[in-house]
LUMNULO-15135 format. One line per 3 residues: number of its first residue (from 1); their letters; for each residue x, y negated, z of N, C-alpha, C. Coordinates in steps of 0.2 Angstrom, whole numbers, plus 2048, in hexadecimal, padded with zeros to 3 digits. Layout:
BEGIN
NUM = A = X:Y:Z:X:Y:Z:X:Y:Z ~ ...
END
This chain:
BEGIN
1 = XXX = 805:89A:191:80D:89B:191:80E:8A3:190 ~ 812:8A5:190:817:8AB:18C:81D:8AB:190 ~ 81E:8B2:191:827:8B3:193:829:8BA:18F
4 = XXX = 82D:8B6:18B:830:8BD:185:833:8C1:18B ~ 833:8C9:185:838:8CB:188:840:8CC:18B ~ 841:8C6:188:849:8C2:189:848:8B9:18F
7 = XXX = 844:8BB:194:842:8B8:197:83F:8B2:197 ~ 840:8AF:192:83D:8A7:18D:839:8A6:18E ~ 836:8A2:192:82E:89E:192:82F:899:18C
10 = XXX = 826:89B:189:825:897:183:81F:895:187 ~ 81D:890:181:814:88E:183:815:887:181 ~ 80D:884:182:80C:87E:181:808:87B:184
13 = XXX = 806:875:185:804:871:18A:7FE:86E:188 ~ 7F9:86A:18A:7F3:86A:18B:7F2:861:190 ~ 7EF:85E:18C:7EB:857:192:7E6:859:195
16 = XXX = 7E4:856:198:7DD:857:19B:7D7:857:197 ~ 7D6:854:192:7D3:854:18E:7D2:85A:188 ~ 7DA:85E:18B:7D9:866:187:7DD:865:17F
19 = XXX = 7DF:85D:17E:7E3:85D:179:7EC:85D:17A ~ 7EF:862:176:7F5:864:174:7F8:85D:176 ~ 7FE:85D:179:804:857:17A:808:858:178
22 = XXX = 80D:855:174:815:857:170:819:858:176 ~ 81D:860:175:821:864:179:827:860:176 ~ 82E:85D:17A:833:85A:178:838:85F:17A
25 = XXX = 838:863:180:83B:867:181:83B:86D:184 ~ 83B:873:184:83A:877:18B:840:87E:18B ~ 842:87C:191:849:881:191:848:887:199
28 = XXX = 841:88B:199:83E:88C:19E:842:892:19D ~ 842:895:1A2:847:89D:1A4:844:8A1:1A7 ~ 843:8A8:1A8:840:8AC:1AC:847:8B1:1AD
31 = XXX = 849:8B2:1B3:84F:8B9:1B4:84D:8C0:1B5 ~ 854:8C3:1B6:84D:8C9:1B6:84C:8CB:1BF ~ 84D:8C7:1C2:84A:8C8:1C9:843:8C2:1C9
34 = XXX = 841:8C0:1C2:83A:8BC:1C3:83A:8B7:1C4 ~ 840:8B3:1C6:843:8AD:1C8:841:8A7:1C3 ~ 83D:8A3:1C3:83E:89E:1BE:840:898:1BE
37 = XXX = 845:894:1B9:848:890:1B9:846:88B:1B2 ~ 848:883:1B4:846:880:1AE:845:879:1AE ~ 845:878:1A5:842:872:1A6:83E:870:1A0
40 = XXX = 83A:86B:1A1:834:86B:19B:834:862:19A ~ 831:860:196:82F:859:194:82A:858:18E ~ 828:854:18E:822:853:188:820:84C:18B
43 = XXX = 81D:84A:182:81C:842:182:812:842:181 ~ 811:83C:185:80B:83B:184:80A:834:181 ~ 80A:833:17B:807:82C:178:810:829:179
46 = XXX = 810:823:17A:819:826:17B:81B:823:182 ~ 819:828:186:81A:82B:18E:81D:830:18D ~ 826:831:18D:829:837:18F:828:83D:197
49 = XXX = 827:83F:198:828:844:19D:82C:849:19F ~ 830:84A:1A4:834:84D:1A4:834:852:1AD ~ 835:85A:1AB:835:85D:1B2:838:862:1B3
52 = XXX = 83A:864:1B8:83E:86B:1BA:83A:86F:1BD ~ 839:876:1BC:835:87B:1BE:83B:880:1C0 ~ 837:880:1C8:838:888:1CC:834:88C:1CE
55 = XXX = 834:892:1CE:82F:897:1D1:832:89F:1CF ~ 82C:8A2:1CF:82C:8AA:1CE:825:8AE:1CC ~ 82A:8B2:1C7:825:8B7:1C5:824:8BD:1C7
58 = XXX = 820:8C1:1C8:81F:8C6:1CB:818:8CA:1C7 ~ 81A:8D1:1C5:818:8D7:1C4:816:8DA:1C7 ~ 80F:8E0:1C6:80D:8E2:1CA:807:8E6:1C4
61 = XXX = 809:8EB:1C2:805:8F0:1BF:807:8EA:1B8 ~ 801:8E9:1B2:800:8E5:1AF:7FE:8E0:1B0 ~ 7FD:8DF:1B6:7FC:8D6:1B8:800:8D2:1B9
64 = XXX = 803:8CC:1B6:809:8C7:1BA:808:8C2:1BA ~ 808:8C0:1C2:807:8BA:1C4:80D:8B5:1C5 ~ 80D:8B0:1C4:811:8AA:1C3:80F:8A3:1C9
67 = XXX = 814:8A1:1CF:812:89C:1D3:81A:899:1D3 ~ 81A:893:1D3:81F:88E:1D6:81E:887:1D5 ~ 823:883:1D6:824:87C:1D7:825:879:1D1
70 = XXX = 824:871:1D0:826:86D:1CB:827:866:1CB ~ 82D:864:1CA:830:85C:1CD:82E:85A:1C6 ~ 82D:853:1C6:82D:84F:1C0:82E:846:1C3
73 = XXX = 82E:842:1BE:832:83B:1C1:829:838:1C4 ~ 825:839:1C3:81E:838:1C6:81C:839:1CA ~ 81F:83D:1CD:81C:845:1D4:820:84E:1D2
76 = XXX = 81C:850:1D9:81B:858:1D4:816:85C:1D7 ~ 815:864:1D7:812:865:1D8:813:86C:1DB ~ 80E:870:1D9:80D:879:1D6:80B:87B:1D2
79 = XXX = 80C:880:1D0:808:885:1C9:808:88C:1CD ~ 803:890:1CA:802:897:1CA:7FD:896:1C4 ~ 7FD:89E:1C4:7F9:8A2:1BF:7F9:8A7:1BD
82 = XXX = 7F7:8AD:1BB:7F7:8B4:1BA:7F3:8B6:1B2 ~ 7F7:8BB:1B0:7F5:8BF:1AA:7F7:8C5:1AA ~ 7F7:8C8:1A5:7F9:8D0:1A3:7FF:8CF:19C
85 = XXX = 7FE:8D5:1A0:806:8D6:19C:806:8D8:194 ~ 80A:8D7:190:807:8DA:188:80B:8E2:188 ~ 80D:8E4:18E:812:8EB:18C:810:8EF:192
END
């Protein structure tokens, strides 16, 4: 995943088996206090998906870490993960 300078999360999704899913929507947001907002959906075979994402991101030198929640009509969960920064 990617978060432009205009706060936009892009990226693309993965099965377990490491093959690409079709992205049907993603309207994810980052603020500039790190706050993330959103929502995603993708189809597998023709099983729609659909979820809302909260969390936060957080900077620290060039490292930024990434942790929140995620509701979907199946369950939900958490995510985190961390990378560096391109700037």
């Amino acid at each position: 995943m990617a978060i432009g300078a205009n706060g936009v999360v892009t990226g693309a999704i993965t099965n377990s088996t490491g093959t690409d899913v079709t992205v049907t929507q993603n309207a994810m947001q980052v603020d500039s206090n790190g706050n993330i907002t959103g929502s995603s959906g993708f189809t597998v075979g023709t099983v729609n998906f659909s979820f809302t994402w909260q969390g936060k991101v957080t900077v620290t030198g060039n490292v930024i870490s990434i942790q929140g929640t995620w509701t979907g009509q199946y369950g939900s969960g958490v995510f985190s993960g961390t990378g560096t920064t391109s700037n």
